[in-house]
N, C-alpha and C positions, 0 to 999 in steps of 0.2 A: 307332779301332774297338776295341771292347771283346773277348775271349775269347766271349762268350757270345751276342755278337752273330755273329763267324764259325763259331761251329759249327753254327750253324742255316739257313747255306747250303749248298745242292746244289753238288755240286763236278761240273762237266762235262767230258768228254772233247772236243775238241776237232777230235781226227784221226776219229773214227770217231763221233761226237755220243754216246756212250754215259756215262750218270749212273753214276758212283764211288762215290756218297755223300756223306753228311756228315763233318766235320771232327771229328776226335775227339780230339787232341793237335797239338802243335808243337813242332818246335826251335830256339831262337834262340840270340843272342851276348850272354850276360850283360853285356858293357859297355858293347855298343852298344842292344843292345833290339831287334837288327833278327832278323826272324823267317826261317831258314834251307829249314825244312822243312814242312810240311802231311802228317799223318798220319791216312788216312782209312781205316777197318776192311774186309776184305777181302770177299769175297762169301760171304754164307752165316754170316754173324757178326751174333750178338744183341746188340747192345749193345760191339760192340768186343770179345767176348769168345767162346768156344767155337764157333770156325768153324776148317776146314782150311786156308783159304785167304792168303796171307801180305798183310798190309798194305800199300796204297799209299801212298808215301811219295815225296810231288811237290816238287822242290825248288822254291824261291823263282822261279827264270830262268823256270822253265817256268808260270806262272802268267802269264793273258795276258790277264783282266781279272776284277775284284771287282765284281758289282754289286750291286742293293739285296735280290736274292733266288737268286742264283747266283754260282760262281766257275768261270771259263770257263780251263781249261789246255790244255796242248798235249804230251801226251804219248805214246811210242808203248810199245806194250804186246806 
């Protein structure tokens, strides 16, 4: 899957069905390629940018399925 193809999925909360957002960055392991982190802009943020609120940043574990128009996690908040 391409970068451009995962940032234009809804990222779903899981515990409480509540949308995150889109994907807007990640962090991975240069030698392996495998992708560590999902970094989604926080609430109140235009573009990932000028909002008070801090970044959700969902590791890899907690991602609990991709599919062709969302990404469904599990995380508590």
């Amino acid at each position: 899957m391409l970068f451009s193809e995962l940032k234009k999925k809804e990222v779903i909360n899981l515990k409480n069905c509540e949308r995150l957002g889109k994907v807007t960055d990640f962090e991975f392991d240069e030698c392996t390629g495998q992708i560590f982190k999902l970094i989604i802009p926080g609430d109140n943020k235009w573009c990932g940018f000028f909002g008070n609120e801090p970044d959700y940043v969902i590791c890899y574990k907690d991602i609990k399925k991709i599919g062709p128009d969302i990404i469904v996690v599990d995380i508590c908040m």
